[in-house]
N, C-alpha and C positions, 0 to 999 in steps of 0.2 A: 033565772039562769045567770050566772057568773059571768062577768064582761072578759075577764084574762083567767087564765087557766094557772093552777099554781106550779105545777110539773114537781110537786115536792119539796120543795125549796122557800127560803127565805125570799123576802123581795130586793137585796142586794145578790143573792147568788144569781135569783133569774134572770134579775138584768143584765147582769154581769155577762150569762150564758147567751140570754138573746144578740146582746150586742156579740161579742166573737162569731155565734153563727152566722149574722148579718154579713159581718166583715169577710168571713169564710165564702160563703155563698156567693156574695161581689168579687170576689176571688178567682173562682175557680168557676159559677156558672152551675155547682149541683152539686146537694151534699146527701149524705145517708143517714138518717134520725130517723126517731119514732114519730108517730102519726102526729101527737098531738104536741111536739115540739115544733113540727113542721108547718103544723098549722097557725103558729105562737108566730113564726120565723118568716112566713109570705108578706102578712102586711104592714110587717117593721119594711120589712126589702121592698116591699113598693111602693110603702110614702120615702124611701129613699131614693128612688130612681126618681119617682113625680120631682124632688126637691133638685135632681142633677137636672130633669129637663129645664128647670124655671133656669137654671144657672146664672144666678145672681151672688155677689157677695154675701148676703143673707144667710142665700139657702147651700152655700158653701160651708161657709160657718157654723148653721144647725147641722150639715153631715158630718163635720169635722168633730163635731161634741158628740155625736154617736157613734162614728165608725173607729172601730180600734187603730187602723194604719193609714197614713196618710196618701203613702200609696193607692191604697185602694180607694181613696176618696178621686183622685187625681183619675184613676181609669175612670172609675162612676162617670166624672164628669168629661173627660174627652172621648169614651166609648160607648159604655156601657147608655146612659138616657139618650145621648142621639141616633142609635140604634131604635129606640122607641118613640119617638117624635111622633108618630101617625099615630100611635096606641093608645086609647085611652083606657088606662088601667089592665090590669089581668097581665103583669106581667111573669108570673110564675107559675110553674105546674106541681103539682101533687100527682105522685105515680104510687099505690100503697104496691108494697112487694112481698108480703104476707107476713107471719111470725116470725120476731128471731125465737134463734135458737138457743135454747138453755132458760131464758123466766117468761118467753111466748108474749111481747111487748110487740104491738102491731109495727110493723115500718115501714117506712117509706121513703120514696127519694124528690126531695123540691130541686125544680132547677127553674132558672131562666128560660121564658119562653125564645 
């Protein structure tokens, strides 16, 4: 079985793709994609919260080289990981909300537990 999934794309597009939905998701807390982006997209977003909980200059600086807006790095780390401090791991849900409509691509909604 395949460690990453290719969603069709080049590996400069997906990364490209993954990192915005990371940054989107730190955002806003839930986005609407298909299954198997969402699944691509939970455990970039949760080695990114593990990295706000450490909150070190380090592991600031490894979320600043992934997250597209600096913004959202700055919530990650004064929000977003200290709300998870007890948690260890599992901090996103997968909801699938069945086929779209028009090419019937499974979907789903990830958010923030």
């Amino acid at each position: 079985m395949a460690k990453n999934r290719k969603l069709g794309r080049t590996s400069d597009h997906r990364r490209a793709m993954l990192r915005a939905m990371v940054t989107y998701l730190l955002e806003n807390g839930r986005i609407e994609t298909t299954l198997a982006r969402a699944k691509e997209v939970g455990p970039m977003c949760e080695k990114m919260i593990t990295l706000g909980k450490k909150n070190t200059l380090a592991s600031r600086r490894q979320a600043m080289a992934y997250i597209t807006k600096e913004a959202v790095v700055a919530k990650l780390f004064s929000e977003v990981a200290p709300g998870y401090a007890e948690r260890n791991g599992g901090y996103t849900r997968i909801i699938k909300t069945g086929p779209r409509r028009g090419d019937c691509a499974e979907m789903a909604i990830i958010e923030l537990v």
